[in-house]
N, C-alpha and C positions, 0 to 999 in steps of 0.2 A: 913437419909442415909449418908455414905461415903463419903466425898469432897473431892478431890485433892486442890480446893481453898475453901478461906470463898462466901458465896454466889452463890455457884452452887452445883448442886445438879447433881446425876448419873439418866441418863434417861433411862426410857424402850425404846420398842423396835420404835422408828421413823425413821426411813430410807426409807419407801418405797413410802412419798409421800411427804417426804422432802427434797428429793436427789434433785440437781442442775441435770437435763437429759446432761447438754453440759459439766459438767465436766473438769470443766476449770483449764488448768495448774496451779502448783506451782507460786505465786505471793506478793510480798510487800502488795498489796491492798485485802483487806477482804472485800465481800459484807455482809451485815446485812441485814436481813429481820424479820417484825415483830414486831416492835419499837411500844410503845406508845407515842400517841400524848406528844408535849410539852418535846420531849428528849432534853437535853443539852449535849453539846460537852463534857462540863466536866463526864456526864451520864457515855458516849459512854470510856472516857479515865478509869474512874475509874474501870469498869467491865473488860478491856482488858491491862490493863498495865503490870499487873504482868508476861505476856507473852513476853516484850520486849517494847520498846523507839514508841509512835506515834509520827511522824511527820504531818500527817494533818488529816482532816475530814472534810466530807461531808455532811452534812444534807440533806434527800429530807420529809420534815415531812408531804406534802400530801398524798406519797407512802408511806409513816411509813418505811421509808430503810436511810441506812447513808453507805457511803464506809468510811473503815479507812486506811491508807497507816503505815505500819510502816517502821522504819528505814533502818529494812533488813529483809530479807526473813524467818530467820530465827524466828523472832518474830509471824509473820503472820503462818506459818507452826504451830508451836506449837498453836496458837489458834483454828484454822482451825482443826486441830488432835485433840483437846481437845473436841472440840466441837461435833464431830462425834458420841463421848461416851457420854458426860455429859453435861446438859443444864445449860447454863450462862446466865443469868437475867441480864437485865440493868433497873438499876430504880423499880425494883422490878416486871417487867416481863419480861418474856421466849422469846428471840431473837434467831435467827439462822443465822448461821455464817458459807457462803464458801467461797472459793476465789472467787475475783472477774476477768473477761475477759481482764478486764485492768492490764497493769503491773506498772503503775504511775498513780496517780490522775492529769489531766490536772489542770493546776490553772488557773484563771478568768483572762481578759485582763487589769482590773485596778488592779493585785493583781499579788504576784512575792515568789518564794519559798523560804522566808525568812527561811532557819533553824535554826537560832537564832533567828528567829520573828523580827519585829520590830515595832516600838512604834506607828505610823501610822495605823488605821486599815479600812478598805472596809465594811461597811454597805451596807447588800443588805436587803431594806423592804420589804418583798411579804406578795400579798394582802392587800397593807394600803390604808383602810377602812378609815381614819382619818388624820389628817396633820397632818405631820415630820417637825417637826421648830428646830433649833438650842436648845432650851429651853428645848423641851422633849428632843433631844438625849442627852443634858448634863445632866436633872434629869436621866437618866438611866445610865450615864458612871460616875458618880462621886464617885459612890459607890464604887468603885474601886480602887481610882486614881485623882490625878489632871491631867484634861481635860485643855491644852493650847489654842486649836483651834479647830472650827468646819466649814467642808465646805459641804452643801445638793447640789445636783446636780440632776437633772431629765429626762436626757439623754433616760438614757436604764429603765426608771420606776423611784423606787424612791430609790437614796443611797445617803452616805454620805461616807465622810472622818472624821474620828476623831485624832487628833493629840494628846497622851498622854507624859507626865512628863518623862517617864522612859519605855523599851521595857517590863520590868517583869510588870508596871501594865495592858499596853494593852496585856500582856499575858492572864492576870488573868481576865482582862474584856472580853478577847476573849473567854476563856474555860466556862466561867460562863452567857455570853449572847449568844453566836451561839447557835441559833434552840429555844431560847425563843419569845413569844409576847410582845408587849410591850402594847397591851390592850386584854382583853380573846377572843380567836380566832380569830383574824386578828393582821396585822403588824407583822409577822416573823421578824427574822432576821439573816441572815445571813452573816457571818463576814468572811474576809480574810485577812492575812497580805496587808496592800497596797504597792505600789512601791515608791511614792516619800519619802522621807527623812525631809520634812517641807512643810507645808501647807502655799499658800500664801491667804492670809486675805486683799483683799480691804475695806469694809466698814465692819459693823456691824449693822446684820437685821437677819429677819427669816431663813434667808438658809446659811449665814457666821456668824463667831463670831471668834474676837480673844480676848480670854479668859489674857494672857497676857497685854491688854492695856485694862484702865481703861477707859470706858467710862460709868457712870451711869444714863447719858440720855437715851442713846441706850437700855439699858436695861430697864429700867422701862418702856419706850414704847413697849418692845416685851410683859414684861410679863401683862402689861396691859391689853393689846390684848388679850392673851390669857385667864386671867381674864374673860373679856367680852365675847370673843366667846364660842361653844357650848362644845369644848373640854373639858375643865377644868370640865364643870358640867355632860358631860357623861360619860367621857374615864375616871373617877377615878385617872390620872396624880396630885398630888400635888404638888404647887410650894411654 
């Protein structure tokens, strides 16, 4: 069939038990409904871009839903419009796209509305099934970027701080790890810009690391550890 973009396709007739009943005003923020498991933020940007600039995103990957905020209104209208007529696929299926009730995405209390981003970012684990040490979250942000510092904190469940080299690589670690696992079906992650500007690093162990100072005592006892423990031999993690 017909496309106004690549990747979506003109729908028959679905309106009557797709409709939003509450019909929520013109809005920045798009709800999505209908997601497959394991979306990534990068997913969610690359199906809706061509409509206008996202500033943030939302994962909720147990409800299979993410809100997207764009810059302006007029980005969000035109996806929302499009969507009415023609089905937009993310990740190679069928999503649905109204506004959402909100007219800004609230951001998280460790997390702050960088719209340049910044190099600092807000690990949030849901559901970790498994230990979060310094060691796994750097095999997972190196791919990216140089990783300076890591701080795990267990406050509100399990997050961390990662401190990256430059604000474009925790961009590109953010678009490419929010809403993935870090072992299959458990340990989500969800990422936000954070607020401080530098991570401060007392020692070096399983929940701090400043990647920055050489110590490779410290090291070779984390990664021993985990060597030894059950991680290494179940969760698939290579060090």
């Amino acid at each position: 069939m017909a496309s106004g973009y690549d990747g979506h396709v003109s729908k028959r007739q679905r309106r009557d038990n797709d409709e939003n009943p509450l019909n929520p005003s013109p809005s920045q923020v798009v709800h999505v409904r209908g997601l497959a498991e394991n979306i990534l933020e990068q997913d969610l940007k690359d199906s809706v871009q061509h409509f206008g600039p996202v500033s943030y995103v939302v994962l909720m990957p147990r409800k299979h839903q993410a809100l997207v905020e764009f810059e302006d209104i007029s980005g969000a209208t035109s996806c929302v419009n499009y969507a009415e007529e023609n089905q937009i696929y993310v990740a190679g299926q069928p999503a649905y796209f109204n506004f959402s009730t909100s007219q800004r995405i609230q951001r998280p209390a460790g997390g702050e509305d960088h719209r340049g981003g910044n190099h600092i970012l807000l690990f949030t684990v849901l559901n970790p099934q498994y230990p979060i040490t310094v060691d796994v979250m750097h095999k997972i942000c190196t791919a990216y970027g140089q990783v300076q510092r890591i701080v795990i904190f267990k406050k509100n469940g399990v997050q961390a701080m990662v401190e990256f080299d430059t604000v474009d690589t925790a961009k590109r670690a953010k678009q490419n790890l929010n809403g993935a696992d870090i072992y299959s079906g458990c340990c989500t992650l969800k990422i936000d810009f954070a607020k401080p500007t530098r991570l401060n690093v007392f020692r070096n162990d399983n929940e701090s690391w400043d990647y920055t100072q050489s110590s490779p005592e410290g090291l070779s006892s984390i990664r021993l550890e985990c060597w030894n423990g059950f991680c290494v031999r179940q969760l698939g993690v290579a060090f």
